[in-house]
N, C-alpha and C positions, 0 to 999 in steps of 0.2 A: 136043563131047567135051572140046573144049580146058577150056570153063568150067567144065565137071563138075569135071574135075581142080585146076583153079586154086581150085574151094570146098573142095574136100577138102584140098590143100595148105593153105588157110585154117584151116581147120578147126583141125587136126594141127598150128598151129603155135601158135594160141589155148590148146592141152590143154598143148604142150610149154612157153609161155611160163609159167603159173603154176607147174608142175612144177620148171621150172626155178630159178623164182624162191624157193619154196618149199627148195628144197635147197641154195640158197646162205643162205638167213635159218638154218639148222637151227642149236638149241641146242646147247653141245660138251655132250659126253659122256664118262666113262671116267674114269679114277683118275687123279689131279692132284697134285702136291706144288710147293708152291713156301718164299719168303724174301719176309718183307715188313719193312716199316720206316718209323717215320714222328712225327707227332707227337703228346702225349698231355698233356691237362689234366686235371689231379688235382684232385678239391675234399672236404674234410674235416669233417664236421660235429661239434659238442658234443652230445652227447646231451641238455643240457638248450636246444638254438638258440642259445647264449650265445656263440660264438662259430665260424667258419670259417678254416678253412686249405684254401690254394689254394698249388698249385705246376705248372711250364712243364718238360714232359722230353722227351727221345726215346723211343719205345718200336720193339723191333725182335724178329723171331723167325723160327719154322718153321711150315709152314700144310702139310695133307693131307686128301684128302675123296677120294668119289664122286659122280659127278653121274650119274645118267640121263637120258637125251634122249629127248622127246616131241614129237620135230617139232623147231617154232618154241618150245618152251618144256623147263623139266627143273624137275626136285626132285633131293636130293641132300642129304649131311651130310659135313659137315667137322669138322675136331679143330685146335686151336692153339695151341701152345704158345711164350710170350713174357717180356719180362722189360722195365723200365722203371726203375729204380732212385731211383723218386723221394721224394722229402724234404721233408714238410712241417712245419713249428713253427705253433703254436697264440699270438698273441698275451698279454702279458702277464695281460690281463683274463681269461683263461680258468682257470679254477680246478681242472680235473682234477689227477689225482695224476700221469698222466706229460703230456709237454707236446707229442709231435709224433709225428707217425707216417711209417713208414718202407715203402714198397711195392717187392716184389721181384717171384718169378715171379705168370704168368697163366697159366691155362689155359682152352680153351674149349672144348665139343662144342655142336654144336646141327643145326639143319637150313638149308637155304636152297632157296628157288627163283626162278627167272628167266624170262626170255622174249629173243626176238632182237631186235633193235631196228632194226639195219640188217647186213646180211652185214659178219659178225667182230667184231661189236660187243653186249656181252648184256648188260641191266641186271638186278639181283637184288637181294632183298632175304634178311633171315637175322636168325635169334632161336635162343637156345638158355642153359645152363647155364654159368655161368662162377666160376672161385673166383681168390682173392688170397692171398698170401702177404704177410702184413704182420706188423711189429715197433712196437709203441708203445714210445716211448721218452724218460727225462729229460734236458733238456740238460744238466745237471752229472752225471747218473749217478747221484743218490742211488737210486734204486728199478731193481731191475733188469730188463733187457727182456722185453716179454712178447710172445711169438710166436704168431700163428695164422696159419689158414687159412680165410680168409670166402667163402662164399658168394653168390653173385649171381647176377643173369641179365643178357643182352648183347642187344641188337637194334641192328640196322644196314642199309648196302645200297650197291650201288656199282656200276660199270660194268668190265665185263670186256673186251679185246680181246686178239681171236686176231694172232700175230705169226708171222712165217715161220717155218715146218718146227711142231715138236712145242709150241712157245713161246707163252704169252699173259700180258700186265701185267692189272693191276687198278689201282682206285683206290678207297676204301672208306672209309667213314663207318660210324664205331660206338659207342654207347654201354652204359656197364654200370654198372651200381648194386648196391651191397654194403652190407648191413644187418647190426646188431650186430656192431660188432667188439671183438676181445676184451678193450681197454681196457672199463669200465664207463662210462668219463664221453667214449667218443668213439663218438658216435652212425653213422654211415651215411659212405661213400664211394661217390663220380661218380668218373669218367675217360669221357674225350671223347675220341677218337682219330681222327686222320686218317693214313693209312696208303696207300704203295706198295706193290704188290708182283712181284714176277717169279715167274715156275710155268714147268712143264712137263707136259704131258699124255699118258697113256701111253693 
C-alpha cells in the first residue's frame, strides 16, 4: 500500500513539476506603457551616393502597446512616440542645393512577439511602420527650410525583464530606414538605436 501511494505521490509531482514550471516561464500579458532613452546613429545619404552624413545623438520618448499571452510565448502591437534632435552637414563636396539635415519627432506603430526565455526574462522581436519629421537646411540660410514627414519601416528586438510589483525594464535594438526625403538631392536616412527603457504593466 505504502508503495502504491509513494508511485502516486510520484506521479502527481512529475504533472505538478512541469505545470509549475510552465507558469513561472508564462509570457506577460496586458496593457504596458512605459519611458525609454538611449542612443541613436543617424546616417544620411545624397541621392546621387556622392556623399554621406553621419551624426552621434541621444534619442528619448514614451512607448504603449498590448501584449497577449500565449503561454510561454505572446504577440502584441505597440505605438512610440520619440524625439532625437539630430544634425547632420553634408561635406563640402556634396553639391545639393540645401547642405544638411535636421531630424526631430519619430513615430512608430507596428507588432511584436516574444517567447520566455528564463522566468521574468522574455526575448522579442518587432517590425512595424515608422515616419520622421525632418527639415533640410542651408548653412548660411540662403534657401529656406523645407520640412517633411518621411516615411519608413523599423525592425528590431531585445529582452524584456519583469521587476517587482507591476514594473519591467527593457533593452532594445532597433533599426529604421526612410526613403525619399523631401530635399531632392538627399536620398534615404538610417538611424540605429539602442535604447533603455522602464514600463509599467496593468
Amino acid at each position: 500500500m505504502k508503495t502504491i501511494f509513494a508511485m502516486a505521490a510520484l506521479g502527481a509531482g512529475m504533472i505538478a513539476v512541469p505545470s509549475v514550471a510552465q507558469a513561472q516561464n508564462a509570457a506577460p500579458g496586458g496593457l504596458h506603457v512605459g519611458v525609454i532613452g538611449g542612443y541613436e546613429g543617424l546616417d544620411v545619404d545624397a541621392e546621387d551616393g556622392s556623399a554621406t552624413a553621419s551624426a552621434d545623438n541621444a534619442v528619448y520618448g514614451i512607448t504603449a502597446g498590448y501584449d497577449l499571452s500565449l503561454g510561454s510565448a505572446f504577440v502584441g502591437v505597440e505605438g512610440e512616440i520619440s524625439t532625437s534632435d539630430g544634425t547632420t552637414s553634408f561635406p563640402d563636396s556634396f553639391g545639393g542645393a540645401r547642405e544638411g539635415l535636421e531630424t526631430n519627432g519619430q513615430y512608430y506603430i507596428g507588432a511584436r512577439a516574444g517567447f520566455a526565455v528564463t522566468p521574468g526574462i522574455t526575448a522579442y522581436g518587432k517590425a512595424g511602420y515608422t515616419a520622421l519629421d525632418t527639415t533640410a537646411f542651408t548653412e548660411s540660410g540662403s534657401l529656406s527650410d523645407l520640412d517633411e514627414n518621411a516615411d519608413g519601416f523599423r525592425f528590431g528586438g531585445g529582452l524584456q525583464v519583469q521587476l517587482p510589483g507591476p514594473f519591467e525594464a527593457r533593452v532594445e535594438y532597433r533599426r529604421s530606414n526612410y526613403n525619399n526625403l523631401a530635399d531632392i538631392d538627399q536620398g534615404d536616412a538610417t538611424t540605429d538605436q539602442v535604447v533603455a527603457g522602464l514600463g509599467v504593466r496593468f
